[in-house]
N, C-alpha and C positions, 0 to 999 in steps of 0.2 A: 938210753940212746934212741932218739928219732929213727921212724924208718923213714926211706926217700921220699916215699908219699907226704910223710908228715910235714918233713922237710919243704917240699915244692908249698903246702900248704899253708906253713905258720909264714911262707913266705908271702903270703896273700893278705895277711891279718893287717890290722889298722897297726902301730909300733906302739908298745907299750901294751898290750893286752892278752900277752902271753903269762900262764904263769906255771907251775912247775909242780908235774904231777903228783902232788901227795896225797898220803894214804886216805886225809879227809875227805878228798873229794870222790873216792871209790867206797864209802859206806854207807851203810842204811841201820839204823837204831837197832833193829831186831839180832842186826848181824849173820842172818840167813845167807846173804847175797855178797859178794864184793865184787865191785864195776871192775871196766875196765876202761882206756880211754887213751889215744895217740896224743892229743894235747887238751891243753884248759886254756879257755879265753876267757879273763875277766873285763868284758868292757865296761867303761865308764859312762858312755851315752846310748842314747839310742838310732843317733847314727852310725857308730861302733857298731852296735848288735847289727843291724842290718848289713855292714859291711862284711863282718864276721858269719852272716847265715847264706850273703852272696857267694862268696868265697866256697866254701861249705856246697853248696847247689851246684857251684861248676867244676869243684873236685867229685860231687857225688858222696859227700861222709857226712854219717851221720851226726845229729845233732843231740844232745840230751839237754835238756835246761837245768839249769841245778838253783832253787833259791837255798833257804837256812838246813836241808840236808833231813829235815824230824820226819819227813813222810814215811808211813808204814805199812807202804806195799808196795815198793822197790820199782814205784816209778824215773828214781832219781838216778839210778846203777842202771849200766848194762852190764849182764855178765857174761854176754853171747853174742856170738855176731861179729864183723868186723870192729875194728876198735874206734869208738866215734872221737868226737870233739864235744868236753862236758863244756855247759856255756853255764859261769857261773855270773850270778846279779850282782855279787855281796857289794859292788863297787857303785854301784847306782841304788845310795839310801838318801837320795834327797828329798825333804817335804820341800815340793814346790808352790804350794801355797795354800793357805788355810779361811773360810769364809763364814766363820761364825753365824753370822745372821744367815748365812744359806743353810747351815747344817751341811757343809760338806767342808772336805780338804782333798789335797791332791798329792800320794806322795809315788817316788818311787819305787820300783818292786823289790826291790833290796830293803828296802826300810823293814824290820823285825814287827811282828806286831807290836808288840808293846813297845815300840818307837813310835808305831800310830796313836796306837793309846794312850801314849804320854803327850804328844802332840795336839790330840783332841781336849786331856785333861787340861791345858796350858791354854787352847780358847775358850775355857769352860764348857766344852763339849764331853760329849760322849762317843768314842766308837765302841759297839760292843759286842762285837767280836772275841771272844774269849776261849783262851785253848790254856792248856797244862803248860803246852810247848814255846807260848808265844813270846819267852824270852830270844828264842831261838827262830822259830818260824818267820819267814820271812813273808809280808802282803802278798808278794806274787804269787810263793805257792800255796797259801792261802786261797787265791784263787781258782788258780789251775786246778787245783782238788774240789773247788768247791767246800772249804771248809765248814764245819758245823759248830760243835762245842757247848757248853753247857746253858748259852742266851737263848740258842736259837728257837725253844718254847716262842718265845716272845717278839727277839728281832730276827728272826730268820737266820739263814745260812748265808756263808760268803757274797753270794750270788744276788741276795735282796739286800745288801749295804753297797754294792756296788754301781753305780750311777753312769760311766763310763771307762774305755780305758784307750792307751796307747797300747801296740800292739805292733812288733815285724811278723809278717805271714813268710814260708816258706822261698817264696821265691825274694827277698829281701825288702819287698816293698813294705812303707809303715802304715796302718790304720791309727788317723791321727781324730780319736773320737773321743776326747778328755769334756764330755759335756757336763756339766753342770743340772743338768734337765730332767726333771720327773718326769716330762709326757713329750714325746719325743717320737711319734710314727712314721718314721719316712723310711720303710721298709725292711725288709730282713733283722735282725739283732743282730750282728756279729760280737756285738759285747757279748750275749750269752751264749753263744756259740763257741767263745774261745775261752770263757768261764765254766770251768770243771772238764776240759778238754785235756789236760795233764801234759801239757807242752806239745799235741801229735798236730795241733794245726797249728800252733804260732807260739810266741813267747811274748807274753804282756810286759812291758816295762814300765807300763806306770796307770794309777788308776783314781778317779775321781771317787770318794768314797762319801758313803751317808753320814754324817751326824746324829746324834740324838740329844737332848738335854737330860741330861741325869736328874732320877726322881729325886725327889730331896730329901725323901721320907723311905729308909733301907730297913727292914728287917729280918732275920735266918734265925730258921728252927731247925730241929733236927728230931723227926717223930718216930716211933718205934710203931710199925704195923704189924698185923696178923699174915699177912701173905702179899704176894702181888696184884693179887684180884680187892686188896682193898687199899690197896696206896689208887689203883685206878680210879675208884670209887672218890678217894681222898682230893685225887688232883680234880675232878669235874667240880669236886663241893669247893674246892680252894679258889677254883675259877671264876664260880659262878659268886662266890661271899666277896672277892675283889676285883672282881670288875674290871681283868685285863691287867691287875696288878702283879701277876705271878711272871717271876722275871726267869725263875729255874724250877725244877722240881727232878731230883737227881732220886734213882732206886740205889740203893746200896745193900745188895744181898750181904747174908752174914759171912760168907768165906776171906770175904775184901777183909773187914776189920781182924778178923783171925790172921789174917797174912802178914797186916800192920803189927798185931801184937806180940809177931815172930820175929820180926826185922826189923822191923821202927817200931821199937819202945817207946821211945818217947815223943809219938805221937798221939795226943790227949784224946781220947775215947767217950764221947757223953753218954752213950747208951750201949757199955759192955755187953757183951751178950745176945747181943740184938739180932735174929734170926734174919729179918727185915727189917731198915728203914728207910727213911726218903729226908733228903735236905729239900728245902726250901728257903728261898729268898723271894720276897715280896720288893717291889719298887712302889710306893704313891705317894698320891699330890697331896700339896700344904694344905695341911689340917686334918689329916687322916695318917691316926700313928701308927705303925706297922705292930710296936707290941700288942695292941689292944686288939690290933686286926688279925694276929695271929693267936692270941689268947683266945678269940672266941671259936676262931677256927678248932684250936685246940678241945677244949669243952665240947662245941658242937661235934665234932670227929671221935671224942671218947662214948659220949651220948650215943653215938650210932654204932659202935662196935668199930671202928675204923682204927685207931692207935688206942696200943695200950700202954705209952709213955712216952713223955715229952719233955725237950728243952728248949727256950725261948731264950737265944741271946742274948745276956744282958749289958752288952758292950762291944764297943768293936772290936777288942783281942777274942773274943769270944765267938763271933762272928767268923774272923780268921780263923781260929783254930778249927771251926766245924770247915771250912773251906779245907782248911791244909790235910783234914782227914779224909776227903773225896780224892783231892788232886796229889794226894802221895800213892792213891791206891796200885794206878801202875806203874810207878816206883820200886811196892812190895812185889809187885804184878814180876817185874824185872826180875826180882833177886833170888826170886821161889824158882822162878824157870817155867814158861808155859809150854805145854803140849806143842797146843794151836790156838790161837785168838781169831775172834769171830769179831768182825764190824756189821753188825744186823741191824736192820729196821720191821718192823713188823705195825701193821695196823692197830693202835691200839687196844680195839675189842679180843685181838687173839694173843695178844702177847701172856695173859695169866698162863692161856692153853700151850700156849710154847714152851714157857717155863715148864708146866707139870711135865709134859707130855717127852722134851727132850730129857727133862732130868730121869725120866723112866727109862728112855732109851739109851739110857750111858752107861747106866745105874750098873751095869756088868762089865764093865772096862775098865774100873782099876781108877777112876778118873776123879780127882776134886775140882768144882768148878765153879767158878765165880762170873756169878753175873751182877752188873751195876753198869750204872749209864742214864740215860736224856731220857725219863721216862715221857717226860713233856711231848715230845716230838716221836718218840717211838723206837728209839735209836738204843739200841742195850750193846754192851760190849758182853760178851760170853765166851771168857776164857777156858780152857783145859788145862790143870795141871795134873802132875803125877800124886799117884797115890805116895802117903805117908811114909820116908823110907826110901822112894825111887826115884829114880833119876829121868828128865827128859827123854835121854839116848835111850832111854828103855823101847821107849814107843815112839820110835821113828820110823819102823812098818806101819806101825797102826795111824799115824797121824794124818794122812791121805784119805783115806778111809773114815775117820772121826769128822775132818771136817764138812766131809761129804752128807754125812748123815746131819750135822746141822745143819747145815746150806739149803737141803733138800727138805727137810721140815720149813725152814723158812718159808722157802720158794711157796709151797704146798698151799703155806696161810697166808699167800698174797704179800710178803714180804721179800723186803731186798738181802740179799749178799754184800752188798758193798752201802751203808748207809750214809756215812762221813768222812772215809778216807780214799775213797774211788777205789781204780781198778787197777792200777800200776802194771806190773807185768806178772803180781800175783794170781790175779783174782781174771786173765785173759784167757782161761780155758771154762771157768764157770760162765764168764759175760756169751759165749760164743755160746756154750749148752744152754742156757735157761735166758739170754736173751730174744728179746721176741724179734722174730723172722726179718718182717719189714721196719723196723727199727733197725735190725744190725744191718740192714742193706742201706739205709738211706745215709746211715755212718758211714759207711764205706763209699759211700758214693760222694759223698762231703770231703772224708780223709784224699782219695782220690782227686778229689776237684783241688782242693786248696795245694797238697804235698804231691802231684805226678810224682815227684823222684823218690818217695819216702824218707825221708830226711831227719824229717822231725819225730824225734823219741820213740826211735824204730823198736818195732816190737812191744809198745807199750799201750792197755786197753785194747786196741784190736790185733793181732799177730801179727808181725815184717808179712809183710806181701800179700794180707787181706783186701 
């Protein structure tokens, strides 16, 4: 049942963009949090949304944005506060048009990634954007996070495939910046100001995205290293032997595969045992074979002490299959039960030192932990679980406390807290201690400028009333 407030307020809405509180729209993957929320508006346009975020400004309730729901730091819930209005996209997945020869297309923010990706594949494009999630993930919040994923070695993050976007700002007005344009200076970027913003200055509903043309020449190995300090090693030689052709370079500590071969069995394994390895995929141009480029890589990499075993896909199920053993890790990640999960970036000269260094400092809690991730880019996920036998709930005192202490090593080595998934309303008490001073004030002075009334996805990256 509506309260009155709700009532006076759906009674503001465009007709037809009501929809009906379900349990979907109050969750988040992890399942830590469940929102809450007086109504859901699904608009259809984006004169909709701005009618709907006007409405919203002159009752004073807050706003949440909701795209495909995968985010994993409970940007997408509120579970405190008065009860907002979740504004979901799912209803605006139109590609509005696609321009091959530009290397761009236009969809909007509802469209799933891999609605873009499919879209791209059908102009002989590329978008390459690539998440575990992107069945589900929708483009917008793909942006609004600033999404990462396993390219971004190569083509960067959400943020550098994005060209333009449309946009309602807080007080309902739209930013109608859907350019087409690589060089573009005519002041401020409001595009990258409301990219990785996590819906607290506006809601993008649609956006101009990059192209790339797909190398034609694809190859993946999967190499078994001595430690982290020589997949490092590995990826500078991998770089420098192709020439800009290393499209991924994934760590895969050995606890990930142990996980799989607890829960997913029948997920195929090339190098059982393997304390450490690293996937690679190689993209290059016609007349340069990915095997041969990767066989010498190989050879050259055992020669140095770098891997002490290797498989070179000899086809594309094979290729898949080394894929599907990365992107089920936190699938098993799921079903084991973690601690705490860490979305880190660290420099890459310090990350070996992170690894030793945190796993020393664990090494007394009880803790198995798996790390794997973007070594390319710096980006490790560094999970906690329980020791063999125990349960999560065991260490729900302690879990406060654990992540603290990895955080705090991060920070330490010039690394981030939050490297891929933002700050949602997790990660809003670390951004406030270990962000830097005059950075969180010029934030706030933005959030302030753009949202007076706080509106937009109160409490989330900066605290309600920061």
């Amino acid at each position: 049942m509506h309260e009155p407030a709700d009532d006076a307020l759906a009674a503001r809405l465009p007709a037809g963009v009501l929809r009906e509180v379900a349990p979907a729209y109050l969750e988040e993957p992890r399942g830590r949090y469940l929102g809450r929320a007086g109504l859901v508006a699904a608009p259809r346009t984006t004169d909709e949304v701005a009618a709907v975020v006007r409405a919203c400004a002159e009752a004073r309730v807050g706003i949440v944005p909701r795209g495909g729901g995968t985010g994993l730091v409970s940007g997408q819930v509120m579970p405190d506060g008065p009860a907002p209005l979740i504004l979901s996209l799912e209803r605006m997945t139109a590609l509005r048009g696609a321009w091959p020869e530009e290397n761009v297309l236009v969809a909007e923010a509802g469209m799933t990634l891999q609605a873009v990706r499919d879209a791209a594949e059908a102009a002989g494009r590329l978008f390459p954007l690539s998440l575990a999630s992107q069945g589900t993930a929708a483009i917008g919040g793909c942006l609004a996070t600033n999404a990462g994923g396993v390219t971004a070695l190569r083509y960067g993050s959400a943020r550098a495939l994005c060209l333009g976007i449309e946009a309602v700002l807080p007080d309902g007005s739209v930013v109608h910046d859907l350019k087409r344009l690589r060089k573009d200076n005519t002041g401020y970027d409001i595009r990258d100001l409301l990219i990785g913003a996590e819906g607290t200055l506006g809601i993008i509903t649609a956006a101009s995205l990059k192209l790339v043309v797909p190398p034609p020449n694809v190859g993946v190995a999967m190499l078994q290293v001595p430690d982290p300090a020589a997949a490092l090693t590995l990826l500078a030689l991998a770089e420098g032997r192709m020439a800009g052709g290393v499209t991924a370079f994934e760590l895969i500590g050995g606890q990930g595969p142990a996980f799989l071969a607890e829960v997913l069995p029948e997920i195929r394994q090339p190098l059982p045992g393997a304390d450490w390895s690293v996937l690679i995929e190689v993209g290059l141009p016609e007349g340069l074979a990915p095997d041969a480029a990767l066989e010498g890589l190989l050879v050259d990499a055992m020669e140095r002490g770098l891997v002490l075993d290797g498989v070179i896909a000899q086809s594309g199920q094979q290729a898949a299959d080394f894929w599907s053993l990365r992107e089920h890790i936190p699938e098993a990640n799921r079903r084991i039960g973690a601690i705490a999960s860490h979305d880190i970036s660290l420099p890459l000269s310090e990350i070996a030192g992170f690894i030793r260094d945190a796993g020393a400092a664990l090494a007394g809690h009880g803790v198995r932990i798996n790390c794997f991730g973007h070594l390319g880019d710096g980006n490790l996920h560094y999970n906690l679980f329980p020791a063999a036998g125990r349960q999560r709930g065991d260490y729900d005192a302690l879990r406060p406390a654990l992540s603290r202490l990895v955080h705090r090593m991060v920070v330490d080595r010039g690394g981030s807290f939050s490297a891929e998934h933002g700050v949602g309303r997790l990660k809003v008490a670390e951004l406030a201690e270990w962000g830097d001073p005059a950075r969180l004030a010029a934030m706030r002075a933005i959030k302030r400028a753009l949202d007076p009334l706080g509106i937009m996805n109160p409490g989330a990256v900066l605290s309600a009333g920061a």
